[in-house]
C-alpha positions in Angstrom: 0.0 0.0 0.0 1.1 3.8 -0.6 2.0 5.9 2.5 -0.3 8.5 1.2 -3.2 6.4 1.5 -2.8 6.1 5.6 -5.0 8.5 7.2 -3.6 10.6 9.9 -5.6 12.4 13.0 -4.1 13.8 16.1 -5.3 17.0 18.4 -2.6 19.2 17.8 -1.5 22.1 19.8 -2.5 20.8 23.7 0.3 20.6 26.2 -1.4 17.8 27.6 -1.4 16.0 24.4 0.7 14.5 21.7 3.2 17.5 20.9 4.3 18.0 17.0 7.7 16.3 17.4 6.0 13.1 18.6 3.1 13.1 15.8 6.1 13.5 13.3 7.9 10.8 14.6 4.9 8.4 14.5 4.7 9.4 10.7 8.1 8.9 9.7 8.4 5.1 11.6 4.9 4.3 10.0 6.4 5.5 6.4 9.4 3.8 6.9 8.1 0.6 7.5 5.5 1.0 5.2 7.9 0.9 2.8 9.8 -2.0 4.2 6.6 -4.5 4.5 4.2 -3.4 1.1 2.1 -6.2 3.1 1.0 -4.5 5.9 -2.1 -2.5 6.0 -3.1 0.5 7.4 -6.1 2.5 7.3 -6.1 5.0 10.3 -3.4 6.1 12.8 -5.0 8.5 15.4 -4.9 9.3 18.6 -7.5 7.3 21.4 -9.8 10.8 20.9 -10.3 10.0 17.6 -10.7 6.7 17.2 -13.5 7.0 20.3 -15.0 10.2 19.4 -14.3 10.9 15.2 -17.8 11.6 14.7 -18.4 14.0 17.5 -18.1 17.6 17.7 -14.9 18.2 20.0 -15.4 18.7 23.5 -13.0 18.6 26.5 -14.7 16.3 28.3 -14.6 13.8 25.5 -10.9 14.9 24.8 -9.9 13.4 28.3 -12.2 10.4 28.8 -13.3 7.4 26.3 -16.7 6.1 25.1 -17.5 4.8 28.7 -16.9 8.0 30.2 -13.3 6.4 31.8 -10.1 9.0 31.2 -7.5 8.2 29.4 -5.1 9.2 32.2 -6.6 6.0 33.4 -6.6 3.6 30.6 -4.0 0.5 30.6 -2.8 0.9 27.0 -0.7 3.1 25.5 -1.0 2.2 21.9 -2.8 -0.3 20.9 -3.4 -2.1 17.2 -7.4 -2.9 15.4 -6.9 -5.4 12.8 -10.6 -5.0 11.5 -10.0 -1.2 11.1 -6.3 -1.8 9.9 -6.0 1.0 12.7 -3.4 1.9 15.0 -4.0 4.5 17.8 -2.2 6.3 20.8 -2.9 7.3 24.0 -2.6 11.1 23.9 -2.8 11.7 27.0 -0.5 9.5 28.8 1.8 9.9 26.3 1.9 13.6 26.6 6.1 14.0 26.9 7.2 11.2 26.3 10.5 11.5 25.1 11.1 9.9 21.2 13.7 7.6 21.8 15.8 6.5 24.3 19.3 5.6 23.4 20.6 5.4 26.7 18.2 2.6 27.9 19.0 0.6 24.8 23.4 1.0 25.3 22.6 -0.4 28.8 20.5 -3.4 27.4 23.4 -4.2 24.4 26.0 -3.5 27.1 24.3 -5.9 29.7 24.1 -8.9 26.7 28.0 -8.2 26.7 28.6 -8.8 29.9 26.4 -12.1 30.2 28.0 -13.2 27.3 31.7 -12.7 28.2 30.8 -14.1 31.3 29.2 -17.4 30.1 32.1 -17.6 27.8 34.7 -17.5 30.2 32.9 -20.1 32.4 32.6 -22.5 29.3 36.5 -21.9 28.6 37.0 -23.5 32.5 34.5 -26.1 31.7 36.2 -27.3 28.6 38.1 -30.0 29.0 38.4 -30.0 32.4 37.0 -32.9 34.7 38.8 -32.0 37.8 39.0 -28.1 38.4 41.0 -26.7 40.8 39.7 -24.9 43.7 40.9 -21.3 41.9 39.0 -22.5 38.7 35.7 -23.8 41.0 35.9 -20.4 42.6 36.1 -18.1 39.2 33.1 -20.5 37.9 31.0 -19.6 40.9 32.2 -15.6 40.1 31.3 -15.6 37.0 28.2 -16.9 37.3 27.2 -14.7 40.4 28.1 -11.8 37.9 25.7 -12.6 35.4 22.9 -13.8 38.0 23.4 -10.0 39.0 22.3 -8.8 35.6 20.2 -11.1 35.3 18.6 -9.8 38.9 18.4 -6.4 38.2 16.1 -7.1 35.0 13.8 -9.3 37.4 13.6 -6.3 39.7 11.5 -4.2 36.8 9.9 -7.1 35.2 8.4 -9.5 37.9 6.4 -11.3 35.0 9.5 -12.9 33.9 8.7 -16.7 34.4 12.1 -18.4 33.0 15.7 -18.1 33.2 16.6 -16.8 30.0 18.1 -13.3 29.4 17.2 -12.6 26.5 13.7 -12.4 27.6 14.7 -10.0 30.6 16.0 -8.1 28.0 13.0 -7.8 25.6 11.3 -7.3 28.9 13.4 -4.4 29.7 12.7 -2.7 26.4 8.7 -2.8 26.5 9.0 -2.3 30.1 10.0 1.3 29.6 8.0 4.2 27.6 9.1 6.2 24.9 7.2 6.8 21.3 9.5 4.7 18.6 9.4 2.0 21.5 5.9 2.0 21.1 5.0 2.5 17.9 7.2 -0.1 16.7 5.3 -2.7 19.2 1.9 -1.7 17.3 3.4 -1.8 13.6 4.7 -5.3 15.0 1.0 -6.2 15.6 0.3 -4.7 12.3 2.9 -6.2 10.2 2.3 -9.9 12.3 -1.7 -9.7 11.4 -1.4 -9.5 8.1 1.1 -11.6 7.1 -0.3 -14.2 9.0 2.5 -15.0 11.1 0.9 -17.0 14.0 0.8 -19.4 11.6 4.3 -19.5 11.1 5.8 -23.0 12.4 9.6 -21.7 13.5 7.5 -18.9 15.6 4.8 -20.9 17.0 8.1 -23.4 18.0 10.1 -20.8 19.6 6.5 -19.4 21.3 6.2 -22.6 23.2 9.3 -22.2 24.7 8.5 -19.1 26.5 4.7 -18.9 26.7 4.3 -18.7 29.8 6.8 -15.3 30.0 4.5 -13.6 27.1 0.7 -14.1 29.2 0.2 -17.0 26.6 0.1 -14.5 24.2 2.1 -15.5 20.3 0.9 -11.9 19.3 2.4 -10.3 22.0 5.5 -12.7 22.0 5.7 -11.5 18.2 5.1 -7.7 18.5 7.9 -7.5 21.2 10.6 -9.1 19.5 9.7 -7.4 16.7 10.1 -4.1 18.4 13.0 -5.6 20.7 15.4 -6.2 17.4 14.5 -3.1 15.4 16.0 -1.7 18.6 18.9 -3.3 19.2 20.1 -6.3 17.1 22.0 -7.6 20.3 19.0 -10.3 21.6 19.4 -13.3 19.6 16.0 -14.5 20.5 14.5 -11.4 19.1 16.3 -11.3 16.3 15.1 -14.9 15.3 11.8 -13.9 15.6 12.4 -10.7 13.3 14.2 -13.4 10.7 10.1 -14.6 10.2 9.0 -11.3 9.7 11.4 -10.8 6.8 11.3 -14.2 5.4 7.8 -13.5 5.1 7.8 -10.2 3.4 10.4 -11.4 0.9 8.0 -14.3 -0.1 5.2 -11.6 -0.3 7.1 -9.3 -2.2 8.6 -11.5 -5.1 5.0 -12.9 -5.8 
């Protein structure tokens, strides 16, 4: 689909809204991968006033609280994805500041995978080999490991719905644990691009899903629309990356037929 053809419709102009640096980075992620996944399809990207209250002549009231009279200060969601409106909307009000990005969050995340992996690498070095270790060797194994329990620890500390021991899902966690716009709206255009190229359906995510179901609420869309979002970040998780290797094995197929 063309770019063009996406509508746009955000209150502009409110401090307690969406400001115009954040509506203009929403554009340029949606064009971007737009272009990257001729695919996906999108109809409508709005804020939560519009999507609620199009129709209806503007009011503050209705600016500030949904259909069912609840605010949006109080709603769960952020952003969230329609399929059947090929529609994806933000929460203008609690996302009023947000910053754009947030580079330092993602140099701690690639430098944390660094350090787990140097770690585990040393450790396997010791192993190797090696059927009686000396107490020095026992010792620098037990380090070593304590070190990367440590990161692995403070990850647990922000993301208590962590269910196994992996890191890379701390990681991931760690990413769509914190708010910032391209963090989000690369989440929803995950949704987007994993609705309609059917990827549920694909067998090498639906395999690497049942390994860590129970860390993603049971949830392949949400499993797929944060590892999405996780490697567009930061190619450092392996387990998002893998994910991401669907997503593009799928859009070549779709776009050399």
């Amino acid at each position: 689909m063309n770019f063009s053809d996406i509508r746009f419709e955000f209150i502009k102009g409110r401090s307690d809204g969406l400001n115009d640096n954040q509506i203009q980075s929403i554009r340029s992620i949606i064009q971007e991968y737009i272009e990257k996944y001729p695919g996906m399809q999108l109809n409508f990207v709005c804020d939560f006033y519009h999507w609620d209250h199009y129709d209806e002549k503007f009011s503050i009231y209705s600016y500030l609280h949904d259909k069912d009279g609840i605010p949006y200060s109080k709603r769960d969601y952020m952003a969230r994805y329609n399929d059947i409106d090929k529609l994806i909307g933000f929460n203008h009000i609690r996302m009023s500041n947000l910053p754009i990005e947030n580079n330092e969050l993602i140099q701690k995340v690639e430098d944390n995978k660094k350090r787990a992996d140097l770690l585990e690498r040393k450790c396997k070095q010791l192993l190797s080999g090696n059927k009686n270790l000396n107490p020095h060797q026992t010792k620098s194994i037990a380090e070593f490991m304590d070190a990367k329990e440590s990161i692995f620890s403070e990850q647990l500390k922000k993301n208590s719905c962590i269910k196994s021991a992996d890191f890379d899902v701390a990681l991931i966690k760690c990413l769509e644990g914190n708010l910032f716009v391209k963090r989000l709206t690369l989440h929803e255009i995950g949704h987007a691009i994993a609705y309609n190229y059917n990827l549920a359906d694909d067998s090498i995510i639906q395999e690497l899903f049942d390994r860590y179901r129970d860390d993603f609420n049971d949830d392949i869309h949400e499993f797929m629309a944060q590892c999405f979002m996780a490697s567009e970040l930061t190619n450092s998780i392996p387990l998002a990356n893998k994910v991401k290797a669907r997503f593009e094995y799928a859009n070549k197929n779709i776009s050399t037929t």
